[in-house]
N, C-alpha and C positions, 0 to 999 in steps of 0.2 A: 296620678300615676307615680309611682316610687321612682327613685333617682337609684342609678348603677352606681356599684362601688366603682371608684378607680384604682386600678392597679398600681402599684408602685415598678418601675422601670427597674430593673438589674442593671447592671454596669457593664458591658459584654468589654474585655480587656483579650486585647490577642495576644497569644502565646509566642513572644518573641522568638522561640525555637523554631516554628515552625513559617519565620517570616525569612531564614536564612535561603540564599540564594543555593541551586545545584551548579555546581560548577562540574564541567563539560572536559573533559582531557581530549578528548577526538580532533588532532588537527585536520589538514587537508586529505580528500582522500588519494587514493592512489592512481597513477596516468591510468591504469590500465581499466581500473574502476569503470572508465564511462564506456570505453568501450564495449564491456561485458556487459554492461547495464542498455545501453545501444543495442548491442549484436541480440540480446533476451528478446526486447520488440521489435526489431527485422527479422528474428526465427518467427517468433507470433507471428506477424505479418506475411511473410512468406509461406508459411505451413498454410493457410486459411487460403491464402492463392491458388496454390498450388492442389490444394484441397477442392475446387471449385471450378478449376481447369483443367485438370488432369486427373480426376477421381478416378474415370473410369478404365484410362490407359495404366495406372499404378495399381494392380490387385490389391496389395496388403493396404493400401492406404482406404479404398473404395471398401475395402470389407469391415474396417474400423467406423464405418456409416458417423454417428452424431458425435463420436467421441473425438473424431477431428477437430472441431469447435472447441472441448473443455482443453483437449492439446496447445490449439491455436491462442487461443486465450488465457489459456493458462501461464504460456514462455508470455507474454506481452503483460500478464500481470506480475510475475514476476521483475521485470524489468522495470515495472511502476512503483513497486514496491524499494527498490533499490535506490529510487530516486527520493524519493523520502531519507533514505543515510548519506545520502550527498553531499561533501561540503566543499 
């Protein structure tokens, strides 16, 4: 049975540019920051509650049927998404 060539290895050399750190200017964030980020999923929170207990005494809300939920979910993923910029 014939014997495999071997390859010879390349040298893999990393490109010291691309080994520089990103430096980050964002210091802390703002008081008001958490609160808003807070208040975003107790709106979520509250909208799907209130969606669920009182659909049918609130017209306007009970005629929005399934879109309560993308509403509800929506402010509480906003508020998650904010916590991800948080320092």
């Amino acid at each position: 049975m014939p014997k495999s060539k071997v390859r010879k290895k390349t040298d893999y050399t990393i490109n010291p540019a691309s080994r520089t750190p990103v430096k980050v200017k964002a210091g802390p964030s703002p008081v008001w920051y958490v609160s808003v980020m807070l208040g975003f999923m107790v709106a979520g929170l509250v909208w799907l509650i209130v969606y669920y207990l009182a659909a049918d005494k609130i017209g306007w809300m009970g005629s929005l049927n399934a879109w309560n939920f993308l509403i509800g979910f929506g402010l509480m993923v906003i508020g998650l998404v904010m916590t991800m910029r948080w320092r």
